[in-house]
C-alpha positions as YAML, in Angstrom:
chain: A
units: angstrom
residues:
- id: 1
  name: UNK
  ca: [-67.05, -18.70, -110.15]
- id: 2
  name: UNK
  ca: [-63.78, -17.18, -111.78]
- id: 3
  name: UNK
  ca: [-64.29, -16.34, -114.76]
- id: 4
  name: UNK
  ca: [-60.82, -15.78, -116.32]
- id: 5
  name: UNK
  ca: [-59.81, -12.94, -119.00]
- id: 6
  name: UNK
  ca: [-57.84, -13.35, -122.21]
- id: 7
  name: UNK
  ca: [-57.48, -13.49, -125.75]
- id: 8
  name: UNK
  ca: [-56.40, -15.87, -128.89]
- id: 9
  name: UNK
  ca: [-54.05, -13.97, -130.42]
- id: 10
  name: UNK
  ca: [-51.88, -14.86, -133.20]
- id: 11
  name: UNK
  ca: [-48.50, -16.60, -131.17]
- id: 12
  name: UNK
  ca: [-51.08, -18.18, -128.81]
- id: 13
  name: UNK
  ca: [-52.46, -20.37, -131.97]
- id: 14
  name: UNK
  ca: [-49.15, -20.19, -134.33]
- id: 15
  name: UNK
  ca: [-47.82, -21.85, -131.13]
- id: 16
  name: UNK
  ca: [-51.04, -24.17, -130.35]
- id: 17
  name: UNK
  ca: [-50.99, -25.39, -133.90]
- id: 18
  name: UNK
  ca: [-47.41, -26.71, -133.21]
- id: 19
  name: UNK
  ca: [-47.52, -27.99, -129.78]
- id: 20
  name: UNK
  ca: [-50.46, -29.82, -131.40]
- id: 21
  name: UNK
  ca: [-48.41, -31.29, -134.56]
- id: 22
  name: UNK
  ca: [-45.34, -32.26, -131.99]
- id: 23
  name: UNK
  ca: [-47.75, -34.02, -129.71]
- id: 24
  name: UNK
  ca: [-48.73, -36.24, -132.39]
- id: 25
  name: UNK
  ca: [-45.24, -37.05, -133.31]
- id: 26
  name: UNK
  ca: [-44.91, -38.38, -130.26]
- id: 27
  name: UNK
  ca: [-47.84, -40.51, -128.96]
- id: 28
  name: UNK
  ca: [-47.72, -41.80, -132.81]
- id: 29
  name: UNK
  ca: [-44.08, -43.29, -132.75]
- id: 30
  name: UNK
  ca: [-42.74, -46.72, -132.47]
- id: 31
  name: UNK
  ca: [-41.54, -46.42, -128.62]
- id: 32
  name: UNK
  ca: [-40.87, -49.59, -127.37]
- id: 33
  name: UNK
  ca: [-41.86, -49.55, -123.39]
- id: 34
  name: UNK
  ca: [-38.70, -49.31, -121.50]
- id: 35
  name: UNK
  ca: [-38.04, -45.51, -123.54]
- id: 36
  name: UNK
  ca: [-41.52, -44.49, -122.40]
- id: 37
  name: UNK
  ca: [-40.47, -45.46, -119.14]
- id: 38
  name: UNK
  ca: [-36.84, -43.49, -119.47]
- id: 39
  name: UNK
  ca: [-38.69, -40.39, -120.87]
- id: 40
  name: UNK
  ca: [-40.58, -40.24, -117.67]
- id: 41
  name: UNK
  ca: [-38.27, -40.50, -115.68]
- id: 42
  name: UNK
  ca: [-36.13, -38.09, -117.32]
- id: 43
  name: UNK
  ca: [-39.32, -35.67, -117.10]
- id: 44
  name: UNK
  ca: [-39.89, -36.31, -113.83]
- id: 45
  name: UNK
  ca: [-36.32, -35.88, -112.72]
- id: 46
  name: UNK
  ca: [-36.19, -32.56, -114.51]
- id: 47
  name: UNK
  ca: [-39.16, -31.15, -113.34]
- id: 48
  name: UNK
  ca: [-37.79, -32.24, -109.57]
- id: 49
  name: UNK
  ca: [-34.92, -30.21, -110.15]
- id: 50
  name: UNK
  ca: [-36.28, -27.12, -111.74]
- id: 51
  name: UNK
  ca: [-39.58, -26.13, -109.80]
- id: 52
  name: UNK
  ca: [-37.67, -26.85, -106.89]
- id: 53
  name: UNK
  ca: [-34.73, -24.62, -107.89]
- id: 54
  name: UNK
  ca: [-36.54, -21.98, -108.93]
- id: 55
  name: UNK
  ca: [-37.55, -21.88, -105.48]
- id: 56
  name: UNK
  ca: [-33.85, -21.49, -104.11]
- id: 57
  name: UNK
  ca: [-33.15, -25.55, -103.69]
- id: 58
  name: UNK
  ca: [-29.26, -25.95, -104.46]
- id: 59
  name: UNK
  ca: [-29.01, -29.27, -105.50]
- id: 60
  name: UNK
  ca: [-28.03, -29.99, -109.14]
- id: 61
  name: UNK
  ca: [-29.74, -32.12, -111.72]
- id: 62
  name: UNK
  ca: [-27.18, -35.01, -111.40]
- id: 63
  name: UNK
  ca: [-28.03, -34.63, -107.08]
- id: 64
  name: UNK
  ca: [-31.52, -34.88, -107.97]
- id: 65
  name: UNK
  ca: [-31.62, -37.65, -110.53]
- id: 66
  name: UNK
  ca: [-29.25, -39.73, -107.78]
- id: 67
  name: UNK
  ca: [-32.15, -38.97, -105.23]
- id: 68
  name: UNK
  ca: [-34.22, -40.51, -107.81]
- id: 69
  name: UNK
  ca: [-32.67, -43.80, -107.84]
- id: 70
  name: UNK
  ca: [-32.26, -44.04, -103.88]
- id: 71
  name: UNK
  ca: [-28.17, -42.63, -103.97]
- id: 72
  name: UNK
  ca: [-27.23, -40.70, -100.71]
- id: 73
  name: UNK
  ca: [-26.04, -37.07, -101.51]
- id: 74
  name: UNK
  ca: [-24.28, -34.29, -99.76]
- id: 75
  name: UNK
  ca: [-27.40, -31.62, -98.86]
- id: 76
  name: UNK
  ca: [-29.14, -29.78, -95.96]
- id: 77
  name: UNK
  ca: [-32.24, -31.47, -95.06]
- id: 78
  name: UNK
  ca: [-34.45, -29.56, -96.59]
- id: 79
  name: UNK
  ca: [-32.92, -29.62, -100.20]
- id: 80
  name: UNK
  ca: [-33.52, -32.86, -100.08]
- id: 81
  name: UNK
  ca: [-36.88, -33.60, -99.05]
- id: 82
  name: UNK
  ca: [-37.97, -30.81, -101.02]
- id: 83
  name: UNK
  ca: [-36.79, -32.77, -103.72]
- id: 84
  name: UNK
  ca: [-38.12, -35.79, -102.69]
- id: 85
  name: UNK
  ca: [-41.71, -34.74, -101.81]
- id: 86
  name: UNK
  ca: [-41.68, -33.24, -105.24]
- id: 87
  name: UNK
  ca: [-40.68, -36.50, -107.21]
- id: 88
  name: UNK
  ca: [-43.03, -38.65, -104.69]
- id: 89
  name: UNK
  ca: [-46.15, -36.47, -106.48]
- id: 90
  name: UNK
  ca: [-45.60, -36.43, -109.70]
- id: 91
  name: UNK
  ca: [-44.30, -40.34, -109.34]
- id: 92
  name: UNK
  ca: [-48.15, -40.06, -108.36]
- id: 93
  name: UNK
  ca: [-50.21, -37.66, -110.16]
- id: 94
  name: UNK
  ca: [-52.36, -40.20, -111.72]
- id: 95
  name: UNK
  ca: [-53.38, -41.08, -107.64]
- id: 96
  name: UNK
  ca: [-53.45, -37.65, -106.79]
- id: 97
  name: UNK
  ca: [-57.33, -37.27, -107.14]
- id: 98
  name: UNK
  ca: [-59.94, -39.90, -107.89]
- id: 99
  name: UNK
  ca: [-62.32, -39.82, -110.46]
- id: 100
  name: UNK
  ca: [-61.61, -36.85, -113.42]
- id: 101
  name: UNK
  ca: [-62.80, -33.98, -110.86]
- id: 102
  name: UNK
  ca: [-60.17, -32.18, -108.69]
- id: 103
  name: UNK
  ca: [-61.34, -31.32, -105.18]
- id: 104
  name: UNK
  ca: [-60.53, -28.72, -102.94]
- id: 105
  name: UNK
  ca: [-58.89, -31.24, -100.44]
- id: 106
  name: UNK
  ca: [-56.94, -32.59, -103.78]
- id: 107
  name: UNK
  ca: [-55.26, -28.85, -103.47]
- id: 108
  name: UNK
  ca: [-54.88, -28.90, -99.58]
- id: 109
  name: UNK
  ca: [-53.37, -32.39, -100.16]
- id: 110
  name: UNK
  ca: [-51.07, -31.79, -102.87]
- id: 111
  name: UNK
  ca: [-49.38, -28.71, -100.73]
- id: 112
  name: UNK
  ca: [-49.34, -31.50, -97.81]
- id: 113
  name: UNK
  ca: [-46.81, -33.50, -100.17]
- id: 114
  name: UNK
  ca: [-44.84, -30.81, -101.64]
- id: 115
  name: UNK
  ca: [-44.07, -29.28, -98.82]
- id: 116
  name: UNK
  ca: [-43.66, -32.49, -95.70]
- id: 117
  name: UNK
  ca: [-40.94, -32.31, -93.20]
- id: 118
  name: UNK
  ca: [-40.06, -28.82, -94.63]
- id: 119
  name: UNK
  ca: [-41.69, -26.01, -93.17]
- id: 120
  name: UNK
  ca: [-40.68, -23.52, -90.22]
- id: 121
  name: UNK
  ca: [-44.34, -24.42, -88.70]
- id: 122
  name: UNK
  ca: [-45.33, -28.14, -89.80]
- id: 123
  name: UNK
  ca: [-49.38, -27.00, -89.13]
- id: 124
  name: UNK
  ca: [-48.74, -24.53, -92.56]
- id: 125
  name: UNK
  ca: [-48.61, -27.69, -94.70]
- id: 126
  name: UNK
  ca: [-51.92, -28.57, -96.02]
- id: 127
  name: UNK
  ca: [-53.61, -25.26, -94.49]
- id: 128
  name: UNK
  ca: [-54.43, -21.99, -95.99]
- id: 129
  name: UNK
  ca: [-52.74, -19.31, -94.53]
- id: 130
  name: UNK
  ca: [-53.54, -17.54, -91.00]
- id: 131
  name: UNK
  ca: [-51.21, -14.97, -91.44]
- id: 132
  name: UNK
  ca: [-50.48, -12.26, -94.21]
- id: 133
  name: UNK
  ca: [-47.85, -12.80, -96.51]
- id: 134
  name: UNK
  ca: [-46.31, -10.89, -99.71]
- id: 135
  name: UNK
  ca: [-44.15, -11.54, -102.64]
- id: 136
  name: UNK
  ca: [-40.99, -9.53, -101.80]
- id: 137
  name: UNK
  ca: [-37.05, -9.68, -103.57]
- id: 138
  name: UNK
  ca: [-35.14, -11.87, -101.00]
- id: 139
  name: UNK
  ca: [-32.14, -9.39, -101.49]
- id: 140
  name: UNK
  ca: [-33.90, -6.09, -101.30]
- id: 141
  name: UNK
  ca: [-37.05, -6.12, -99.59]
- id: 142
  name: UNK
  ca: [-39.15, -4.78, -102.22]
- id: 143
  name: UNK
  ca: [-43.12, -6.00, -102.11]
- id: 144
  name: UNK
  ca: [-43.75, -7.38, -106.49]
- id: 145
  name: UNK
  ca: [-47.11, -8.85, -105.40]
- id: 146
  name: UNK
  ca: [-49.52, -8.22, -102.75]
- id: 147
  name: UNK
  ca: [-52.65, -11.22, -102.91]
- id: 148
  name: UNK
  ca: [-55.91, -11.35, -101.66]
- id: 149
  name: UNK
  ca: [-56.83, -11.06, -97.70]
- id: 150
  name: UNK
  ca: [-56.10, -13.88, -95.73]
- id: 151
  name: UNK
  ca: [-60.08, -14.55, -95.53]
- id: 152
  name: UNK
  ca: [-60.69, -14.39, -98.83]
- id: 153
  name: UNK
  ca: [-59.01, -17.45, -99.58]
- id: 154
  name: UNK
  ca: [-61.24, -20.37, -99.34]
- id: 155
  name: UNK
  ca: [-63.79, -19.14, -101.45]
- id: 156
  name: UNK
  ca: [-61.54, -18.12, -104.38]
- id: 157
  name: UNK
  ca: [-60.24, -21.49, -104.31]
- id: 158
  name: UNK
  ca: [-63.69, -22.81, -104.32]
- id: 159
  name: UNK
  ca: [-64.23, -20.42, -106.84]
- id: 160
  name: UNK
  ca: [-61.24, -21.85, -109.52]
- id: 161
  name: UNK
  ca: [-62.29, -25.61, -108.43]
- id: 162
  name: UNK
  ca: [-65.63, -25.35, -109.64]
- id: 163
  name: UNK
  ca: [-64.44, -23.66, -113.11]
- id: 164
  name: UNK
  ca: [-61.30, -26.17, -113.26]
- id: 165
  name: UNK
  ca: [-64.15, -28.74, -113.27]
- id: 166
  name: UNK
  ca: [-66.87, -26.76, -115.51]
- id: 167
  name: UNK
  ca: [-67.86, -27.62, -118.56]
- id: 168
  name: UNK
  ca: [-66.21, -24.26, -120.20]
- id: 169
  name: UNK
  ca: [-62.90, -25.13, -119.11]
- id: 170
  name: UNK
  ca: [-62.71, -28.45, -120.39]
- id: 171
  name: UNK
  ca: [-64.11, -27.32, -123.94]
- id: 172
  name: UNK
  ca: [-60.59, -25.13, -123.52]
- id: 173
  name: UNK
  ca: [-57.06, -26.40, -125.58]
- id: 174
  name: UNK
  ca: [-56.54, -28.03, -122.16]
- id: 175
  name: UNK
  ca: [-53.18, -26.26, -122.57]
- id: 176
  name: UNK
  ca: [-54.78, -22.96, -122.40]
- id: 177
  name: UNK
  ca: [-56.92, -24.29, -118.81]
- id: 178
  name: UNK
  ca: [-53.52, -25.57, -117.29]
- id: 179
  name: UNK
  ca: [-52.11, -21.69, -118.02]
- id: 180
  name: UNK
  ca: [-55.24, -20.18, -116.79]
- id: 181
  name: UNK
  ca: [-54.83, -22.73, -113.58]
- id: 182
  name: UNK
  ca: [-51.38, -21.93, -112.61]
- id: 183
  name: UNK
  ca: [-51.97, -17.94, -112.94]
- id: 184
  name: UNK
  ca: [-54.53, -17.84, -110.93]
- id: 185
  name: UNK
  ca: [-53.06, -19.96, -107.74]
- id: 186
  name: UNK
  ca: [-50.39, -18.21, -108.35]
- id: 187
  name: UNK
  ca: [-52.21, -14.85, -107.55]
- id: 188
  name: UNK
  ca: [-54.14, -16.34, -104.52]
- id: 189
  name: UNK
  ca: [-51.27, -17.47, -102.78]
- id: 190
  name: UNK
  ca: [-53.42, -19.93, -100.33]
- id: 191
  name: UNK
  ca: [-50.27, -20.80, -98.76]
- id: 192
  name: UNK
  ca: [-47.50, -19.31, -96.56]
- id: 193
  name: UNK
  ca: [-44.58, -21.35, -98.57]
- id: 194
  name: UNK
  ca: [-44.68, -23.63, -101.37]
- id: 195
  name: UNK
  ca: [-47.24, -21.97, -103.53]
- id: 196
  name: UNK
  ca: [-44.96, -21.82, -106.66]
- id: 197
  name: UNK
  ca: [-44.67, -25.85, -106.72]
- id: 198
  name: UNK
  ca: [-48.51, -26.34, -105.96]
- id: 199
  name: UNK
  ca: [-49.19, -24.12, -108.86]
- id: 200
  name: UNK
  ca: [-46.94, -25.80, -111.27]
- id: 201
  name: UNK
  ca: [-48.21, -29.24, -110.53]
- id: 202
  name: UNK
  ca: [-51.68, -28.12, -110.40]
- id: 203
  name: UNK
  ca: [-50.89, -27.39, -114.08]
- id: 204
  name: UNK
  ca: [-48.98, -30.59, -114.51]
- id: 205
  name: UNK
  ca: [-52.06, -31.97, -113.49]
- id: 206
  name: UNK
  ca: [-53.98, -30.14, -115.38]
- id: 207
  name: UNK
  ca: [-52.65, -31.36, -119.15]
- id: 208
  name: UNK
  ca: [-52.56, -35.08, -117.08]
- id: 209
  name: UNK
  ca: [-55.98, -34.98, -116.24]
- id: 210
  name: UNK
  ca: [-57.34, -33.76, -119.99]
- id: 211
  name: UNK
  ca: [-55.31, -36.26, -121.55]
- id: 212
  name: UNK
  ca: [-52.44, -34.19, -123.26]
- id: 213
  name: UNK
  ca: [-49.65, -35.79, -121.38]
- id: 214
  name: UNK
  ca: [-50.76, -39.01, -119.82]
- id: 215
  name: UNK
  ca: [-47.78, -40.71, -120.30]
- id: 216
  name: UNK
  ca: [-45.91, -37.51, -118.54]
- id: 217
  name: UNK
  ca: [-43.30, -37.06, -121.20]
- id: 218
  name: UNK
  ca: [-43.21, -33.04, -120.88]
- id: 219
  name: UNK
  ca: [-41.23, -30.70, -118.54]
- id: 220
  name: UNK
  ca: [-42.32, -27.99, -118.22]
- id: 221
  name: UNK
  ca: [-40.38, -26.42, -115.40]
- id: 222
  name: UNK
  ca: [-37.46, -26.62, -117.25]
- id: 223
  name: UNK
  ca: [-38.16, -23.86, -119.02]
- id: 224
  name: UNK
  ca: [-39.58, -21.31, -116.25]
- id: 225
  name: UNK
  ca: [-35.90, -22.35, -114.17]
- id: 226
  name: UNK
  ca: [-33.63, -21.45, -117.61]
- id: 227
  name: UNK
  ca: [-35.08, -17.74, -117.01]
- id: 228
  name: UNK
  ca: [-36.35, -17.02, -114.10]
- id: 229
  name: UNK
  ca: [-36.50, -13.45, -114.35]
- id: 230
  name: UNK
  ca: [-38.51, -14.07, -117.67]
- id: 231
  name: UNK
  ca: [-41.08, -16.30, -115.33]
- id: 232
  name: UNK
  ca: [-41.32, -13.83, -112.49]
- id: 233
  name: UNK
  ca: [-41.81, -10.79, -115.26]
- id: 234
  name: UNK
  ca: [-44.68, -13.19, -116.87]
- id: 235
  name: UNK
  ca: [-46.62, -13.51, -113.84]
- id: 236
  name: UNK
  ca: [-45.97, -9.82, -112.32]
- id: 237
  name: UNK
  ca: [-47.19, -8.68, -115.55]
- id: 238
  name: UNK
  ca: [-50.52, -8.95, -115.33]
- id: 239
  name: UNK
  ca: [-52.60, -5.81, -115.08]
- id: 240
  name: UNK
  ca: [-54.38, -6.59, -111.18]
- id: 241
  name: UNK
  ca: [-57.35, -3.96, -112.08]
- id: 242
  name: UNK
  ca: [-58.34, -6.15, -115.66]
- id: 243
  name: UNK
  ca: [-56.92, -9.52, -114.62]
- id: 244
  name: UNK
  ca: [-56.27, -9.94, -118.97]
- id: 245
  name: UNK
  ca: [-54.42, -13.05, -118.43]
- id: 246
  name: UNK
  ca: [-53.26, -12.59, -122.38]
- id: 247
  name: UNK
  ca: [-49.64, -11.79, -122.23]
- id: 248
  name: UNK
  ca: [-49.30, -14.66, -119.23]
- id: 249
  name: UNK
  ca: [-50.85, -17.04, -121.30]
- id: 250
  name: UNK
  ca: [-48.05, -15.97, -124.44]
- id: 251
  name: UNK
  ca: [-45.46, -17.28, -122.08]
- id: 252
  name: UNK
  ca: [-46.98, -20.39, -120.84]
- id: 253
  name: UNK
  ca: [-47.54, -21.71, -123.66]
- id: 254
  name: UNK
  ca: [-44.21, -20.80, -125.49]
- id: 255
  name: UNK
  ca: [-43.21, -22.48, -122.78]
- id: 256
  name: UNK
  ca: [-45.34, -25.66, -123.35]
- id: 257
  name: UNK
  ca: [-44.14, -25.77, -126.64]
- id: 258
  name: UNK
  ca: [-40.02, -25.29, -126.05]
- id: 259
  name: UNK
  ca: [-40.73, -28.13, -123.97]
- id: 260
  name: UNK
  ca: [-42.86, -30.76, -126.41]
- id: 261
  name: UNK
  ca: [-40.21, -29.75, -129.19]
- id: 262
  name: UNK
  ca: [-37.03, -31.13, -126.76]
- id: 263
  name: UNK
  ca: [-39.76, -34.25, -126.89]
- id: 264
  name: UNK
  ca: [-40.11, -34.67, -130.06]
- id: 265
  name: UNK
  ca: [-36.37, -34.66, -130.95]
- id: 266
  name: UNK
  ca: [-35.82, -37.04, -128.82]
- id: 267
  name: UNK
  ca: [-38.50, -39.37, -129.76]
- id: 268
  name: UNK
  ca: [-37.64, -38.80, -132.89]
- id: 269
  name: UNK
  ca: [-33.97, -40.39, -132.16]
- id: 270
  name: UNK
  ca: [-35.36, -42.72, -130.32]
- id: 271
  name: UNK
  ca: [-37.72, -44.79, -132.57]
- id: 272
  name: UNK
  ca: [-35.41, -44.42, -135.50]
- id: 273
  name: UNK
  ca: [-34.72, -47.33, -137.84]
- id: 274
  name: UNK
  ca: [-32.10, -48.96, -134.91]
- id: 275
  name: UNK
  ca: [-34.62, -48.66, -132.16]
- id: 276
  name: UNK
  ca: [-37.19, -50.09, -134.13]
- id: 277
  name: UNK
  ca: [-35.31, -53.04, -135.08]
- id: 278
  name: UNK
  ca: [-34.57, -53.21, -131.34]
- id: 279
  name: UNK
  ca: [-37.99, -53.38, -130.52]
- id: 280
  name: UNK
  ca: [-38.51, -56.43, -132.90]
- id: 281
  name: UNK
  ca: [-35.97, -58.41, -131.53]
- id: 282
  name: UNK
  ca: [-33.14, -57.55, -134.69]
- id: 283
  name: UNK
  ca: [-30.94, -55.87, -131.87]
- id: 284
  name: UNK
  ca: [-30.89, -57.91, -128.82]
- id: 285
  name: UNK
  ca: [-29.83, -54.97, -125.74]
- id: 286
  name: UNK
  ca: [-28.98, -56.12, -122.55]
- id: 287
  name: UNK
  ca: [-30.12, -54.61, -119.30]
- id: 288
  name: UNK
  ca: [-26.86, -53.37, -118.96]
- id: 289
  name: UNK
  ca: [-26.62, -51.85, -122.55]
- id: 290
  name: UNK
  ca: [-30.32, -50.36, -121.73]
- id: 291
  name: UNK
  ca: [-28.79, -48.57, -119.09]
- id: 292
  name: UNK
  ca: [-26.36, -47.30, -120.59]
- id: 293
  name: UNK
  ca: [-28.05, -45.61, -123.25]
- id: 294
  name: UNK
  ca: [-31.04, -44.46, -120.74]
- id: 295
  name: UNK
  ca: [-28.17, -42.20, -119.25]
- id: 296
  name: UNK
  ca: [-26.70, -40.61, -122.67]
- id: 297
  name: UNK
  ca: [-30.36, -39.91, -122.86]
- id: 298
  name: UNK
  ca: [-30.53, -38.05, -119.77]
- id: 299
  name: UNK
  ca: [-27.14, -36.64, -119.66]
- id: 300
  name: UNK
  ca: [-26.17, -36.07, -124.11]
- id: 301
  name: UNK
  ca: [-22.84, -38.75, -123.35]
- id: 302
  name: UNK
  ca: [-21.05, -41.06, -121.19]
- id: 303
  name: UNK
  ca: [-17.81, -41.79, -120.76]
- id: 304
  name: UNK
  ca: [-15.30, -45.14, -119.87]
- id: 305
  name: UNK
  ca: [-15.22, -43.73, -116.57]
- id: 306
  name: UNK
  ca: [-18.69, -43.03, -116.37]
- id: 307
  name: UNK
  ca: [-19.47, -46.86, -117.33]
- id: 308
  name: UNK
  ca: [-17.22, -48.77, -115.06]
- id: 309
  name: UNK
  ca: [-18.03, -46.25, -112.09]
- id: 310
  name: UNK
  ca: [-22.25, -47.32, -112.67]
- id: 311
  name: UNK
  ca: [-21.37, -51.05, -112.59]
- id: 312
  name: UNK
  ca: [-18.28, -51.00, -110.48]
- id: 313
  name: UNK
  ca: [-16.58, -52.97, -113.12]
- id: 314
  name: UNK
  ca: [-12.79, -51.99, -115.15]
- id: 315
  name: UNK
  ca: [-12.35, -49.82, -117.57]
- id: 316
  name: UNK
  ca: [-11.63, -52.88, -119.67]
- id: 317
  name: UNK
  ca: [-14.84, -54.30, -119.54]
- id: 318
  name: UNK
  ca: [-16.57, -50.72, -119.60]
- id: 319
  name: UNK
  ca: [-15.25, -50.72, -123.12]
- id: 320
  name: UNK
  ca: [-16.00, -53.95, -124.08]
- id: 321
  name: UNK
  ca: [-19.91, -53.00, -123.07]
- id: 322
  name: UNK
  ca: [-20.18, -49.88, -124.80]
- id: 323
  name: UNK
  ca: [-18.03, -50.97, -127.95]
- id: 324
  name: UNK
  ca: [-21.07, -53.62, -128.33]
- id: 325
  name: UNK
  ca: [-23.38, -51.00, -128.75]
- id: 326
  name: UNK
  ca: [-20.69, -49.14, -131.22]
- id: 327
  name: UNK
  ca: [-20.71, -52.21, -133.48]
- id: 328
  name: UNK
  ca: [-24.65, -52.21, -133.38]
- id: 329
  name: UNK
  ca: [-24.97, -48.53, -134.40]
- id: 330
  name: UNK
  ca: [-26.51, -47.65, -131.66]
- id: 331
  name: UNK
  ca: [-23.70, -45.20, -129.67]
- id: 332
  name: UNK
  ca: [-20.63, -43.31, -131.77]
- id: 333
  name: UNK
  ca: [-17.37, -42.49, -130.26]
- id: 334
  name: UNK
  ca: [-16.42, -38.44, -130.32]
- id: 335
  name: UNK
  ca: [-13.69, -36.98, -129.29]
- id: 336
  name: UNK
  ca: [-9.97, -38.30, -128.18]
- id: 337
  name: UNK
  ca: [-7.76, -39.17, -125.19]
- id: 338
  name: UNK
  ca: [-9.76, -37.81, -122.00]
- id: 339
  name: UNK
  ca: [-12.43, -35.69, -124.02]
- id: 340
  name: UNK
  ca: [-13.55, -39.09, -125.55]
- id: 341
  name: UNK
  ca: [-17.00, -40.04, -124.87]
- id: 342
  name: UNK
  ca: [-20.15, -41.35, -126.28]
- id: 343
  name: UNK
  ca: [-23.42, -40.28, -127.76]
- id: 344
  name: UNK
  ca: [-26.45, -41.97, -129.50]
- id: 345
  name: UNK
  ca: [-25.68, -43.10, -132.72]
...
């Protein structure tokens, strides 16, 4: 069974400690449903557009979140069913696998979705690999990782299902398992292409599965795609003779924690005093108002334009919507003439 290598050292807990703290701010505040529902989205639509990038897609986030909501947009093909098999999963991830136990044909199946309609050879999705492949620098040529034999492969994922399931990785911060997860898929490589997305919803999974993000709030992509360099260092660091997953783990879970921190502030804004009263009925938002502050949420502002363009209505009445929300607190004006826009209140 793999048996994985590392240490608690002081960052790994500091950080723990406060992804642990920010978690609690956040299942613990007033939400009222429809901003769970935005957050996930918003999550969702984020991690879309940044595992995907950081495997060379060229849409942008505002391309993605239109795929989201069923808009056409100018792409090849393949950006944008890479895109789309990546939101169908984790639209899904609580139907992914049954029961609380991942299987090794939950693996085979999740490749199946992230990568449909979108390899060179349609019989590599959903297969382990029949051929040798390496990690190489698409610009120079140079081999950064070499993995295991082709037939070596189907036992060491056998190997990482049974500990994924094992009682000593579920009495691990489940934060800490989903690191340990995504390294070492990662370093197998079952797959000719889409091994990177696997991994990071394996890990997604992962803190889904154990309970830490349920409600799928987090994005953690986001933060490998800022620095992608940092990312590739992380997992090229990793001694191949000692497999000490410690300094891997250091990133992860900095990374874990950048990303439950954006959370928090924004759950924090969120359920303050005017959303609360707008959950108990003292602020009465229509759906149209709803919307409109769902997408300063996703976006930080909107503007006139912005508004009349989402419900094909004048600029007139644009500003008659959003000055309703101006007079209930809930979005302030900033800026003049054609830098004006709006952000929550």
């Amino acid at each position: 069974m793999f048996r994985p290598r590392f240490r608690y050292t002081d960052k790994v807990v500091r950080l723990l400690t406060r992804i642990s703290a920010a978690r609690e701010v956040i299942l613990n505040s007033p939400l009222i449903p429809r901003w769970e529902v935005t957050l996930r989205r918003e999550a969702i639509i984020r991690s879309a557009h940044s595992s995907t990038s950081i495997e060379g897609n060229r849409l942008s986030l505002e391309q993605v979140s239109d795929l989201a909501r069923g808009r056409e947009v100018l792409a090849t093909r393949k950006d944008r069913q890479e895109v789309l098999n990546y939101l169908s999963v984790l639209e899904n991830i609580g139907k992914v696998i049954k029961g609380d136990s991942l299987r090794e044909n939950d693996i085979l199946e999740i490749h199946r979705m992230v990568t449909k309609d979108t390899l060179d050879n349609p019989g590599d999705s959903g297969a382990y690999r029949s051929r040798y492949v390496v990690v190489a620098n698409k610009l120079t040529g140079e081999v950064l990782f070499r993995p295991p034999k082709n037939e070596h492969v189907p036992r060491l994922i056998e190997d990482l299902v049974g500990w994924i399931n094992s009682k000593e990785a579920k009495e691990l911060d489940p934060v800490i398992q989903a690191g340990l997860v995504h390294y070492e898929f990662v370093r197998i490589h079952p797959f000719v292409d889409g091994n990177g997305r696997t991994a990071r919803v394996l890990a997604t999974l992962v803190l889904y599965l154990r309970g830490f993000d349920t409600k799928q709030f987090f994005c953690l992509d986001d933060y490998y795609d800022s620095d992608r360099q940092s990312y590739y260092r992380a997992l090229q660091s990793i001694d191949q003779e000692t497999l000490d997953l410690t300094m891997w783990l250091e990133y992860f879970v900095e990374g874990v924690n950048v990303s439950i921190e954006e959370v928090k502030k924004r759950v924090i804004k969120l359920s303050s005093e005017r959303l609360r009263r707008a959950r108990e009925g003292q602020i009465a938002l229509t759906e149209r108002q709803m919307q409109i502050v769902e997408y300063i949420n996703q976006t930080g502002k909107i503007t006139i334009g912005d508004i009349s363009k989402m419900f094909k209505i004048t600029r007139q009445a644009a500003l008659k919507e959003v000055s309703k929300l101006v007079d209930q607190d809930v979005v302030e004006l900033r800026g003049k003439g054609r830098g004006a826009h709006y952000v929550l209140a």
